[in-house]
VOGU-3710 file (C-alpha; in Angstrom, 3 decimals, decimal comma):
1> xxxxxxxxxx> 2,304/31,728/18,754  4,089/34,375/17,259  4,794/34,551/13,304  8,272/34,014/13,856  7,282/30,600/14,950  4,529/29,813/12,200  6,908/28,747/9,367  8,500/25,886/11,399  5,359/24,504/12,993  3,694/24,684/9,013
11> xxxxxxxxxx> 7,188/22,598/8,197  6,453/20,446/11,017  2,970/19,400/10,143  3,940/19,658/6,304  6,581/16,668/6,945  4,072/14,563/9,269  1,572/14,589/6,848  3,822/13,459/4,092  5,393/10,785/6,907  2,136/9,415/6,895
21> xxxxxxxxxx> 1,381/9,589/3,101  4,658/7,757/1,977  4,002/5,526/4,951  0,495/4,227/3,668  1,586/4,313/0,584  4,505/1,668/1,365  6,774/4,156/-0,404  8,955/3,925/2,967  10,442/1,799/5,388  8,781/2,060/8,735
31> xxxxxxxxxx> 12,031/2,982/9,987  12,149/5,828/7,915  8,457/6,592/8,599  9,615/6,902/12,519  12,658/8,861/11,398  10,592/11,197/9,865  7,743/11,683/12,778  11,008/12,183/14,823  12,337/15,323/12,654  8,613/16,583/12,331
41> xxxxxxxxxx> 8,350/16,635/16,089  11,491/18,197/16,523  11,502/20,773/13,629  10,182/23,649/15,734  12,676/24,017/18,290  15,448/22,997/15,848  14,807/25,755/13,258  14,015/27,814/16,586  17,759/26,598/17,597  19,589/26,914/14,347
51> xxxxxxxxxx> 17,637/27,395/11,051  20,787/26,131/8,956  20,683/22,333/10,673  16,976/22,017/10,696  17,521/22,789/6,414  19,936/20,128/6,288  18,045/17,524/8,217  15,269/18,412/5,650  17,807/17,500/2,817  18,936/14,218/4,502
61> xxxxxxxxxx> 14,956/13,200/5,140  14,136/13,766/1,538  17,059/12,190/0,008  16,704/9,310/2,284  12,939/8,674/1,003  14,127/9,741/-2,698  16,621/7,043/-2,509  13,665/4,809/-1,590  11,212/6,117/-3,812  14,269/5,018/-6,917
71> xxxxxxxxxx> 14,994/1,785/-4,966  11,271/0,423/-5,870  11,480/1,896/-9,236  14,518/-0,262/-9,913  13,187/-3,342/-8,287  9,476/-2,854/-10,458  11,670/-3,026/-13,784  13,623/-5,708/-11,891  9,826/-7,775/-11,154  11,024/-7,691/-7,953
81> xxxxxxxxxx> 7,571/-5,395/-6,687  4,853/-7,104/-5,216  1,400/-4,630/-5,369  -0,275/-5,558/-2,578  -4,479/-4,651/-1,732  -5,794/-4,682/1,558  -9,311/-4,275/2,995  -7,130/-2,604/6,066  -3,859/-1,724/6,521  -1,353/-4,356/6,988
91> xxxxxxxxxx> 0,514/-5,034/10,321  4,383/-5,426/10,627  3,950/-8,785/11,378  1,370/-9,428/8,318  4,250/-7,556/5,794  6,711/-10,043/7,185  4,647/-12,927/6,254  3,572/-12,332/3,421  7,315/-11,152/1,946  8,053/-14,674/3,351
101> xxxxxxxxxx> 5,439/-16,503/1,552  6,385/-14,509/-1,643  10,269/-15,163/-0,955  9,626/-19,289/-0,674  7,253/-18,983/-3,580  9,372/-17,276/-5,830  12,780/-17,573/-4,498  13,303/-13,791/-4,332  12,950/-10,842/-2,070  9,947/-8,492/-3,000
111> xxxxxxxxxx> 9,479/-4,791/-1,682  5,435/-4,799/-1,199  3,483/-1,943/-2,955  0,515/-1,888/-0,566  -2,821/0,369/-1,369  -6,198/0,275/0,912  -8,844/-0,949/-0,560  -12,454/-1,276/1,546  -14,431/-2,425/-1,249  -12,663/-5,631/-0,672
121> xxxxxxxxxx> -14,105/-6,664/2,350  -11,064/-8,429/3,728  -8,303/-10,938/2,583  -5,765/-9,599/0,122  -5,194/-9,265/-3,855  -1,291/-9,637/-4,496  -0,080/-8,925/-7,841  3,785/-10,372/-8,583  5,193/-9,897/-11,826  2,199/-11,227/-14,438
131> xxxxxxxxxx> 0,244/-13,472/-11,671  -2,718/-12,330/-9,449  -3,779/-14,075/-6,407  -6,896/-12,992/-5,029  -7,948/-14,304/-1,701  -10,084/-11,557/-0,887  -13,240/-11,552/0,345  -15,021/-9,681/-2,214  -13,051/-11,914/-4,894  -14,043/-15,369/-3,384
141> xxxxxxxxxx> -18,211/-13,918/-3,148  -18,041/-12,868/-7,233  -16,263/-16,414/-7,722  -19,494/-18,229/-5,887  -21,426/-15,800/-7,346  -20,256/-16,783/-11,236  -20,148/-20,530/-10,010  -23,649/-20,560/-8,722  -24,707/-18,765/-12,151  -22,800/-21,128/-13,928
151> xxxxxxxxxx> -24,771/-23,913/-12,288  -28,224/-22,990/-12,482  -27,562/-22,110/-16,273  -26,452/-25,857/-15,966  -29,412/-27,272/-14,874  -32,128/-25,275/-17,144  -33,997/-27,260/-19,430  -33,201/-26,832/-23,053  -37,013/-27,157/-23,961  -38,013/-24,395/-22,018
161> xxxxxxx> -35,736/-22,156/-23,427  -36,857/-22,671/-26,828  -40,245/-22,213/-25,849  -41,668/-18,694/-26,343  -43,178/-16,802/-23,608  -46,726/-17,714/-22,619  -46,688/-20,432/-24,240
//
């Protein structure tokens, strides 16, 4: 590859790895996400082609996700943000769902914030305006965890715990 040639392909991978980013992030549509991947693999031979257009594209891709990035900032102050945690990432299919379920609960549209979190095992924690619903797995074990402790607590005598030891 010649250096002529190295700016555009750092460009390219530059905007596929921010694709991605804003992608897992939720920050963009997945429409937007493909639009993206689609300039990124085109960049090269574009700014090969005509330097000026591949610029402009540039401009049009960021405003497009800057126009995104202050559509959810207007719709958090509006509580209309939904911050979603996953054990794995969410499927199209699983994002429509759950925007329904939110939608019939609420009777609003939400844009989902949605981060990756393994540490919860698998299920979801959704956060909409001040409730939290956890139905993850890690959430329902430290729930039987605390309800089992609660129990056997429960069912100690109180005359052995005023006993002293070795006694």
């Amino acid at each position: 590859m010649n250096t002529k040639r190295d700016p555009p392909k750092a460009w390219q991978d530059d905007l596929k790895l921010i694709g991605e980013r804003l992608r897992d992030q939720d920050l963009i549509s997945p429409e937007q996400a493909r639009t993206l991947a689609s300039l990124a693999d085109q960049f090269e031979q574009l700014a090969g082609y005509d330097p000026a257009m591949a610029l402009s594209l540039m401009a049009t891709a960021y405003s497009a996700v800057e126009f995104e990035r202050l559509s959810r900032q207007q719709a958090q102050a509006a509580g209309m943000l939904a911050w979603v945690q996953s054990a794995l990432p969410l499927t199209e299919e699983q994002r429509a769902l759950l925007k329904r379920r939110l939608r019939e609960r609420f009777g609003q549209e939400f844009i989902l914030r949605v981060e990756i979190d393994p540490s919860l095992l698998g299920g979801l924690v959704v956060s909409v305006k001040d409730q939290v619903f956890d139905g993850s797995v890690a959430g329902r074990l430290n729930a039987l965890s605390e309800r089992l402790r609660t129990a056997v607590e429960e069912q100690r005598s109180p005359a052995l715990e005023l006993q002293e030891p070795g006694e």
